[in-house]
C-alpha positions, 0 to 999 in steps of 0.5 A: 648362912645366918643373918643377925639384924638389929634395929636400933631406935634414936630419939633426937637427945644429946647424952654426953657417952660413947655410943659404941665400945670396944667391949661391946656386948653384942657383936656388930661386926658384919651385921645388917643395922637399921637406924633411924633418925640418921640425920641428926643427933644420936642416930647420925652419932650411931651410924658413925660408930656403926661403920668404924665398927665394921658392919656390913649394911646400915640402912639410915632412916630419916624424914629427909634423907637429903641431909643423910651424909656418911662416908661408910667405906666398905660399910654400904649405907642405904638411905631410906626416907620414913614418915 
């Protein structure tokens, strides 16, 4: 079984795009995501578009993960505290 991570690095700035499209090039589908600044601005926006993607496991990193809150459906979202 092959196993694809990506890591996926968020500065907290507002750009005015779509994080995630349907013609994406890289195929996320199923994939173990590591994102962090998931508790505000483009990371919180990158782990929204990540599960409406479909992939599998999204570990969302965040100085205070009390303020991690995502409804991740069948995508299992495991809140890790970085610092």
């Amino acid at each position: 079984m092959t196993m694809k991570v990506f890591i996926v690095k968020c500065a907290p700035i507002r750009l005015g795009f779509s994080l995630l499209k349907q013609e994406t090039i890289m195929k996320i589908k199923n994939a173990v995501v590591l994102v962090t600044g998931s508790n505000r601005g483009i990371g919180k926006a990158l782990v929204e578009a990540l599960i409406e993607a479909g992939v599998r496991k999204i570990y969302a990193s965040a100085r205070n993960i009390t303020a991690l809150n995502f409804d991740g459906g069948n995508t299992e979202v495991v809140p890790l505290q970085l610092d």
